[in-house]
VEXFILO-140684 format. One record per residue (C-alpha): z, x, y; residue number from 0; residue in three letters. Coordinates in Angstrom, 1 decimal. Example, Ala and Ser with C-alpha at 12.3 -4.5 7.8 and 13.67 -1.06 7.14 Angstrom:
REM VEXFILO-140684
z; x; y; pos; code
7.8; 12.3; -4.5; 0; ALA
7.1; 13.7; -1.1; 1; SER
END
This chain:
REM VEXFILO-140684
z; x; y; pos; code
129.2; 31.1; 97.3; 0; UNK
127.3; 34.4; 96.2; 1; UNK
124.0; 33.9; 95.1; 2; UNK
121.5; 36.1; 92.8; 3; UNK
121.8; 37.3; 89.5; 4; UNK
125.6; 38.2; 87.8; 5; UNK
125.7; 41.9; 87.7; 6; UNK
126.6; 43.0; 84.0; 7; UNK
129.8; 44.8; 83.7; 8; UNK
129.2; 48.2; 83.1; 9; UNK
131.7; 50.4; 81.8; 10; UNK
132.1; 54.4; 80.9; 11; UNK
133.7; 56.0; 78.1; 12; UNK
134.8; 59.7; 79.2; 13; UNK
132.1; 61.0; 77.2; 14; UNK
129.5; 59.5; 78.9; 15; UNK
132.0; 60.0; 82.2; 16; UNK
131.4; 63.9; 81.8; 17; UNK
128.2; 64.0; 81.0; 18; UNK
126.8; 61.9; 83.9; 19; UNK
129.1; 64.1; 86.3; 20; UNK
127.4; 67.0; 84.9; 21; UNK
123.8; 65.9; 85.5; 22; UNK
124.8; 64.4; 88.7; 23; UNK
126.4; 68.3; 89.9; 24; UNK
123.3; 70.0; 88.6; 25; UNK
120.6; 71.7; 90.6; 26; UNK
117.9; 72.3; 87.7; 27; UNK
117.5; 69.1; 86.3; 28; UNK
115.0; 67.0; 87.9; 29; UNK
115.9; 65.0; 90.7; 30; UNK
114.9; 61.9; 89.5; 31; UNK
117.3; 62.4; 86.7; 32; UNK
120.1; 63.2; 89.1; 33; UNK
119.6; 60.4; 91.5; 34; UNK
120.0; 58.1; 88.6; 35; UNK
123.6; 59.8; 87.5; 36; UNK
124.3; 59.3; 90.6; 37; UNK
123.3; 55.4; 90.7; 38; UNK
125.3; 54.8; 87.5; 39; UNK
128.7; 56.7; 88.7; 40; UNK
128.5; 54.2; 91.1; 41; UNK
128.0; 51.4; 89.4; 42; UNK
130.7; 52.3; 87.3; 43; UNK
132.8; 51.6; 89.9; 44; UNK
132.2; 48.0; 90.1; 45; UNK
130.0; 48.5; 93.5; 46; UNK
126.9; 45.8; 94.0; 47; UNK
123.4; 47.1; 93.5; 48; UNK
123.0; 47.0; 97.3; 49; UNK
126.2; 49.2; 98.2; 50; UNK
124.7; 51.9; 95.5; 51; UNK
121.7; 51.8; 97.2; 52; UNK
123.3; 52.8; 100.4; 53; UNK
125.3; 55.3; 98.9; 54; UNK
122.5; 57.1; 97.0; 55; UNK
119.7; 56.4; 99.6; 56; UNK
117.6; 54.0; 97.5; 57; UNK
116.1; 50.6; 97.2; 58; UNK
118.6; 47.8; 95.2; 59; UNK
115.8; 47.1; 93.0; 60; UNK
115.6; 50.8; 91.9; 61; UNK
119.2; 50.8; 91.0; 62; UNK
118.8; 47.2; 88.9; 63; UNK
116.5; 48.6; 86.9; 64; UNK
118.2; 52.0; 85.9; 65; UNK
121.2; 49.6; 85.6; 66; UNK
119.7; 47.5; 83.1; 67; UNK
117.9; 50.8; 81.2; 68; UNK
121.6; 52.1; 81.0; 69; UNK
122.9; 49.6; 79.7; 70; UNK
119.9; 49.2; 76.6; 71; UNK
119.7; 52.9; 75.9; 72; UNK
123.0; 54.5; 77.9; 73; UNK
121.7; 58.0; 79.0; 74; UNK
118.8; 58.5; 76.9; 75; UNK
117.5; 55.7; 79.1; 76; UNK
117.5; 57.6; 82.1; 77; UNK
114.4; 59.3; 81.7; 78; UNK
110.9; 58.5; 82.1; 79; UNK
109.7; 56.7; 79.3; 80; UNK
106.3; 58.7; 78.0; 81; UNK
103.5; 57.0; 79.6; 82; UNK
100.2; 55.7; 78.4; 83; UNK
97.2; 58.5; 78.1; 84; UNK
94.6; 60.4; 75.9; 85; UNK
96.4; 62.7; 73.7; 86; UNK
96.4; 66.4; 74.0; 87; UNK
92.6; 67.7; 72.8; 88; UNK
94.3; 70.7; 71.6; 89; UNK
97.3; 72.2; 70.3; 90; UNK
99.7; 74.5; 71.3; 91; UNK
98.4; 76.9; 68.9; 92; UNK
95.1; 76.8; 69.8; 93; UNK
96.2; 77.7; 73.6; 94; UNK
98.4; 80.5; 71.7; 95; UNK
95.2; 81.8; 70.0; 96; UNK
92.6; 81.9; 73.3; 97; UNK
95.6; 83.8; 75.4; 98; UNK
96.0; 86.0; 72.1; 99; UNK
92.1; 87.1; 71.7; 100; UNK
92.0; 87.6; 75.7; 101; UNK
94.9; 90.4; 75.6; 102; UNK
93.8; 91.9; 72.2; 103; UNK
90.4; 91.7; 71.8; 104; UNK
86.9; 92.0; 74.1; 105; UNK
84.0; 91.1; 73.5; 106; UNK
81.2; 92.1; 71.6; 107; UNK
78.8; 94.8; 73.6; 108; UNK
81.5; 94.0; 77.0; 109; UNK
84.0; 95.2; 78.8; 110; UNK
85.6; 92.2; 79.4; 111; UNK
86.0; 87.9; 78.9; 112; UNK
84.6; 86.1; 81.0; 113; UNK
85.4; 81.6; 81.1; 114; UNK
82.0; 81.0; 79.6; 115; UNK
82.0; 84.0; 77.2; 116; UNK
85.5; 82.9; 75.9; 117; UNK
84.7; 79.3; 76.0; 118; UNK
81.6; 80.1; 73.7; 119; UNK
83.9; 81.9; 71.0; 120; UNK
86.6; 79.4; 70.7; 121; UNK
84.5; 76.1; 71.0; 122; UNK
86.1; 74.7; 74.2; 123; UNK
84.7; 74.3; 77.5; 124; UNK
84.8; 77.1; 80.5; 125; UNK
87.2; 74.7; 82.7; 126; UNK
89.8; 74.3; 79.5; 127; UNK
89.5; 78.4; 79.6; 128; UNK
90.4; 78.8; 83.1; 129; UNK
92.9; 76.5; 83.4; 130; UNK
94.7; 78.2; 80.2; 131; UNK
93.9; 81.3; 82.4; 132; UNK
95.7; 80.4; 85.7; 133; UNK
98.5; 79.2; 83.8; 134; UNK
99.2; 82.3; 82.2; 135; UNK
98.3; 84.6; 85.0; 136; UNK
95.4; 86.4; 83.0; 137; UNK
92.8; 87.3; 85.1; 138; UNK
90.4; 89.8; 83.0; 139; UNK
87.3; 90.0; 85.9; 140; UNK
89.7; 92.2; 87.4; 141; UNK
90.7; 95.6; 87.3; 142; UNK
92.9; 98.3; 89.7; 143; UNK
93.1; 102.0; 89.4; 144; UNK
95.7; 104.1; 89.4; 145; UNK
96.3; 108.0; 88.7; 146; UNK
100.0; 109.4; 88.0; 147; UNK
101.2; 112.4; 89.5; 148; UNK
101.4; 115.5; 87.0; 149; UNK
103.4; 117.6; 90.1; 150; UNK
106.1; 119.2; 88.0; 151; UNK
108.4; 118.6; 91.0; 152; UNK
107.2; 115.1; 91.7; 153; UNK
111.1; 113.3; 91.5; 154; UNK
112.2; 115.9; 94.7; 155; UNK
109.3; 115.9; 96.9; 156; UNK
109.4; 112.0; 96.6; 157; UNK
113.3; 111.9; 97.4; 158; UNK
112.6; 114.4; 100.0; 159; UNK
109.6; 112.3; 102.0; 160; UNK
111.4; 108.9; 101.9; 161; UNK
114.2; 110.7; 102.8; 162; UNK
112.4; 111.8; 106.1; 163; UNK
111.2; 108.1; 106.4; 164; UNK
114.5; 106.1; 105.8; 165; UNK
116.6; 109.0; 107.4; 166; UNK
115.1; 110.8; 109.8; 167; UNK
116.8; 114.2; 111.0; 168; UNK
118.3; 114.4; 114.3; 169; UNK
116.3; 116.6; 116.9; 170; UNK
113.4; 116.6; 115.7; 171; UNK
110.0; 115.1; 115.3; 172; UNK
108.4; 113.8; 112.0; 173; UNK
104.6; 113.8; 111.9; 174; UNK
102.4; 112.6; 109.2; 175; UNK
99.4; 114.7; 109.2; 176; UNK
96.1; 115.0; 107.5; 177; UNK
92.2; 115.4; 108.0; 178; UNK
89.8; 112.8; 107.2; 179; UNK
86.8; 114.6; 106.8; 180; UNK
82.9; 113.7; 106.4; 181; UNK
83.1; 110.7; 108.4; 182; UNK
79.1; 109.6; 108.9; 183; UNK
77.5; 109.2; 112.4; 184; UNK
75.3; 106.2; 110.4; 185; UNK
72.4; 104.6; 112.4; 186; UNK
71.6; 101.3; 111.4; 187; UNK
67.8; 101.0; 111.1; 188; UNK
67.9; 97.6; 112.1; 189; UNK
70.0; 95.7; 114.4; 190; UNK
73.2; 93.8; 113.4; 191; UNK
73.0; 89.8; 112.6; 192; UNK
76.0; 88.7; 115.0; 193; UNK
78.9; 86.9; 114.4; 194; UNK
78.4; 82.9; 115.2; 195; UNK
79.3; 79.6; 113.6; 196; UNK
79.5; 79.3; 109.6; 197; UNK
77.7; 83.1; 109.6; 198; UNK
79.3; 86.9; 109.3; 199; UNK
78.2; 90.0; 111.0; 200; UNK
75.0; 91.1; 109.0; 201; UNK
74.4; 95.0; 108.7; 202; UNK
71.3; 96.3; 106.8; 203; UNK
71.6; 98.3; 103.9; 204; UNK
69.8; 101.5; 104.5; 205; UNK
70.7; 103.6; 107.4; 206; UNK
70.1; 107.1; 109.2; 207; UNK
72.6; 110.0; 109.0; 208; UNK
73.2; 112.0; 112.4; 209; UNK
75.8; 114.6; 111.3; 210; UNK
79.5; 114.3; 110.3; 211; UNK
82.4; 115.0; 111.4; 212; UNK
86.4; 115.9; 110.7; 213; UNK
89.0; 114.1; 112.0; 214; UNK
92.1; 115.4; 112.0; 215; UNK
95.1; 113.3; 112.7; 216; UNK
99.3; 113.4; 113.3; 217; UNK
101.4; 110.5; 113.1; 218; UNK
104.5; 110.2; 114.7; 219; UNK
106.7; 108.1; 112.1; 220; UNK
109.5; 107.2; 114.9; 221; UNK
106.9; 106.0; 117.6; 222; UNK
103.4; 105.7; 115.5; 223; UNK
102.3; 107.2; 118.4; 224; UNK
98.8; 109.2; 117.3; 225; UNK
97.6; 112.9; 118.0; 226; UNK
93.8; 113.5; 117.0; 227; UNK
91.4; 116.0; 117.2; 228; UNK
87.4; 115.5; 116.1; 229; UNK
86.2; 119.2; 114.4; 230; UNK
82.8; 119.7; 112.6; 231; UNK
84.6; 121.4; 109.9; 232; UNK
88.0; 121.2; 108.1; 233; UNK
88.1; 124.8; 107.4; 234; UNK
91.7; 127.1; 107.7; 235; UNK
90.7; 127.9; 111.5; 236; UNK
90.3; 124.3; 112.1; 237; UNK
93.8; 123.7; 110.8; 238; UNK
95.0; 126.1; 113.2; 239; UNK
93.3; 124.6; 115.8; 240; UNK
94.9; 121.4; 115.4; 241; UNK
98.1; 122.8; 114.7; 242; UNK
98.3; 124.6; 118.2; 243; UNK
97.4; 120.8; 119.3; 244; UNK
100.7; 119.8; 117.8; 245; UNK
102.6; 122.8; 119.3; 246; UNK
101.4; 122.1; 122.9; 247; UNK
101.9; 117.8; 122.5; 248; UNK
105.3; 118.1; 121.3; 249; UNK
108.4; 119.1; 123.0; 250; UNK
109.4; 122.7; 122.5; 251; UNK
113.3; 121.9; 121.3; 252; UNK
112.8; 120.1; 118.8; 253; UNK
111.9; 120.8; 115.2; 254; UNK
108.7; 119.6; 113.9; 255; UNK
108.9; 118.4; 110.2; 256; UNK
104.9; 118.0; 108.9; 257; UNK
104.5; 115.8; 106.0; 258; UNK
101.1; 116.9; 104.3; 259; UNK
99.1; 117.3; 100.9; 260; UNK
98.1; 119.8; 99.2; 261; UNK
94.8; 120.9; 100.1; 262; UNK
94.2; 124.8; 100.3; 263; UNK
93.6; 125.0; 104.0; 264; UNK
97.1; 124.1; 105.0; 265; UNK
98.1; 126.7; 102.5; 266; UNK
96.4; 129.8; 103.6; 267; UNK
97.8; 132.8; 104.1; 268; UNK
97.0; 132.5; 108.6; 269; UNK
98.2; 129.1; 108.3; 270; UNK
101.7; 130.6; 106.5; 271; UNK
101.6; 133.6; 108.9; 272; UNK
101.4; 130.8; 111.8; 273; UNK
104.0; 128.6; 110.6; 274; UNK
106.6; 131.6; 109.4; 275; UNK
106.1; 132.7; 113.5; 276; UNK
107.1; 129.6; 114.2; 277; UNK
111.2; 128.5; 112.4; 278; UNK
110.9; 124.9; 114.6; 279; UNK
108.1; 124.1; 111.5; 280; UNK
109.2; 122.5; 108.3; 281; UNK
106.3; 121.8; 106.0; 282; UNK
106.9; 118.8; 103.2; 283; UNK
104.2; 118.9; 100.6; 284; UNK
103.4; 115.0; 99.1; 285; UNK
102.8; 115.5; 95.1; 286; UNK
99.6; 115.7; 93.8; 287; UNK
97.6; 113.0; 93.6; 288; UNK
100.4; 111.0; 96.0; 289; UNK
98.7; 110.9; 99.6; 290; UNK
99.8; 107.0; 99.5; 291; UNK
103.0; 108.6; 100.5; 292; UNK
101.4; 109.9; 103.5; 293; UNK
101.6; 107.3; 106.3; 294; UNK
98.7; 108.9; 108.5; 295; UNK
96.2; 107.5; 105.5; 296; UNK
97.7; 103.9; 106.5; 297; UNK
96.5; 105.4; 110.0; 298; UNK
93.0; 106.2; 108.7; 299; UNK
92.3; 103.0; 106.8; 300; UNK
92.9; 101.4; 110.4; 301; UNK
90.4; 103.1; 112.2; 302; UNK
88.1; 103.0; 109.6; 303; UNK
88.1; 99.4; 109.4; 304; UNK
88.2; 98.9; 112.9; 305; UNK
86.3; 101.5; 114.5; 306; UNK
84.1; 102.8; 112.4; 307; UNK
82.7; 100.9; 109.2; 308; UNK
81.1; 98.3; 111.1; 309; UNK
79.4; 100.3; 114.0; 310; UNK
76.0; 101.7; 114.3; 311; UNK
76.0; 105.9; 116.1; 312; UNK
72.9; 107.6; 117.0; 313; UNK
74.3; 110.6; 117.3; 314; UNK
77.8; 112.6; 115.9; 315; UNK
78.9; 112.3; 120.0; 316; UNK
78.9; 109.1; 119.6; 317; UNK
80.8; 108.8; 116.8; 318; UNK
83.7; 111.4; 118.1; 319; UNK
83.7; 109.4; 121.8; 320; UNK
84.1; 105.5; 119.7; 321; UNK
87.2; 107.9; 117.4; 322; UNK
88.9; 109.4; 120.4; 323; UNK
88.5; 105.9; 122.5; 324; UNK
90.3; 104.0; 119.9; 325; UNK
93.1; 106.4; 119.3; 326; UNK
93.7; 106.8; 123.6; 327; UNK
93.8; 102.6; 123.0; 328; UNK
95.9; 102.3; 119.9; 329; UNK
98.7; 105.0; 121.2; 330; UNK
99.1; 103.0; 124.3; 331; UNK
100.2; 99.7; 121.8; 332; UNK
101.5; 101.8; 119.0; 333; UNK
104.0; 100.9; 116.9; 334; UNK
105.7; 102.7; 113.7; 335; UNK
104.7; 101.2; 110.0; 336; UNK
107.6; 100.0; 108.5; 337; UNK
108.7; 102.0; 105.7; 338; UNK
110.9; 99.5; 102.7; 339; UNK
110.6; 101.6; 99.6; 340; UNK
113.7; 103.8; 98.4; 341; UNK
112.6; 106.9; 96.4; 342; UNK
114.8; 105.1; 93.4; 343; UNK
112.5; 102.2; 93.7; 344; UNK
108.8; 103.9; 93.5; 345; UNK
110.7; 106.0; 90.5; 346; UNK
111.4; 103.1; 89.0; 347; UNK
107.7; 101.3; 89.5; 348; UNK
106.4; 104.7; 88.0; 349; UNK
108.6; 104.3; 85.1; 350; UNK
107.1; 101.0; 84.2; 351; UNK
103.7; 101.8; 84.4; 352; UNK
104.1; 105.1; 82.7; 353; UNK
106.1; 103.0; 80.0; 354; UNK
102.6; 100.7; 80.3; 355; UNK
100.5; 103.5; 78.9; 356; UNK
103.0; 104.4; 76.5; 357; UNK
102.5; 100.9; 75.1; 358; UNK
99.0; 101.3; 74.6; 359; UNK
98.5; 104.6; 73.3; 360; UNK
98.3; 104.6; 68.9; 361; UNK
END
């Protein structure tokens, strides 16, 4: 004879049919929610509270107890009842308020809110602010900068670059080139804390200058393959010199396309004589204020970072021998940055921030 507890009939009226079928198809209600459709189509169907189980992958009593909640409540008893706990402190409106007075107001005689400051002026503690805070993203201690382009022919010169990134031209080399100059042969005056366990590298703060020096620097965008030179100056002649460097590192049959900025040394009238001897030369001018669409600055924030901001040089020498070292080591592992963005898409980002400003300006 079969033993346990009767199972109560339970029936569906195509109402409650559909809408059970609906919550048990869907994929943004909660889970919980859905598993639970799921246990009741089942039980409609006259199967035990063990065979639902199986089917649904849960325990018998699980599916008992959303049976007998069903049955009290029908599908309003599916969900969690509210459980026991201190009621909100405060209101929706006061959260409304905080996040209000941080996007439209500062502070008095500051630039900025911090937790504690805006915890002070609305009565609530500095934790209650920051989680508000996180929730809504706001982060007012920090700040970015940024500087639109005012080049008059900004929308070609930026179809034209990416252009030569996403589509290079056949037979020919495209080099990203630039100078980095003043770069600081800094002598520590005392000697570094090293690295060790739960410590960082530890550099003094004062130092002695030795000199400076240029560097000037092509990258190859198809290889990422480097050519540098060290000059003491970045003058028109020093352009030149570099450019002969290109000329004699590249192959002669093929055209050279040189993706540089505007800086008056690589417009001067030698360096336009030199490059209108030369019809293999095709010069592509970034906009003002856009070197970020010059890859050899990628290029110079590597070497700074790696070779250079964290040493100590006694002399300039020193400094140009630790440059051309990691360059000679970099180009034998050199690979080409990966260019994504579509001139519609950084049109498009400038378009919203412009729109930004608009937005602020009364």
């Amino acid at each position: 004879m079969p033993r346990g507890r009767k199972l109560m009939p339970l029936t569906l009226n195509p109402q409650q049919q559909d809408q059970l079928k609906g919550v048990a198809d869907s994929t943004a209600m909660p889970h919980g929610v859905v598993l639970r459709a799921r246990m009741i189509l089942a039980c409609a169907e006259g199967l035990t509270n063990a065979a639902v189980a199986r089917r649904v992958g849960a325990s018998p009593q699980a599916v008992g107890k959303w049976r007998r909640r069903f049955l009290e409540a029908g599908i309003e008893g599916l969900h969690d009842e509210l459980r026991p706990g201190r009621p909100r402190t405060y209101d929706d409106e006061k959260v409304a308020t905080v996040i209000k007075h941080a996007l439209e107001k500062k502070p008095e005689k500051a630039t900025h809110w911090s937790l504690r400051v805006m915890g002070e002026a609305e009565g609530i503690s500095k934790t209650t602010v920051h989680r508000w805070f996180s929730l809504f993203g706001l982060k007012p201690h920090l700040a970015k900068t940024f500087k639109l382009s005012t080049d008059p022919f900004f929308i070609e010169k930026v179809r034209d670059i990416t252009g030569l990134y996403l589509n290079p031209p056949d037979h020919a080399i495209v080099l990203c080139v630039d100078e980095k100059s003043q770069i600081q042969a800094l002598d520590r005056t005392q000697p570094k804390l090293p690295l060790n366990l739960g410590y960082v590298e530890g550099f003094t703060h004062d130092y002695v200058r030795h000199g400076t020096t240029t560097l000037f620097a092509a990258l190859d965008v198809a290889t990422g393959r480097v050519i540098a030179k060290c000059r003491k100056r970045h003058r028109h002649q020093d352009w030149l010199a570099f450019l002969n460097l290109i000329d004699k590192e590249t192959p002669a049959d093929l055209d050279i396309h040189l993706i540089l900025d505007n800086y008056a040394t690589h417009k001067h009238p030698k360096v336009k004589a030199w490059i209108a001897k030369r019809p293999r030369y095709h010069l592509h001018f970034t906009p003002t204020y856009a070197s970020w669409l010059n890859q050899v600055e990628r290029w110079f924030g590597l070497i700074s970072q790696r070779a250079i901001k964290r040493e100590s040089f006694r002399s300039v020498k020193e400094l140009v021998t630790q440059i051309m070292e990691f360059t000679d080591q970099y180009n034998t592992t050199s690979k080409p940055f990966v260019w994504v963005a579509t001139a519609r898409s950084i049109l498009d980002k400038v378009e919203r921030l412009s729109t930004r400003i608009n937005g602020t300006l009364h």
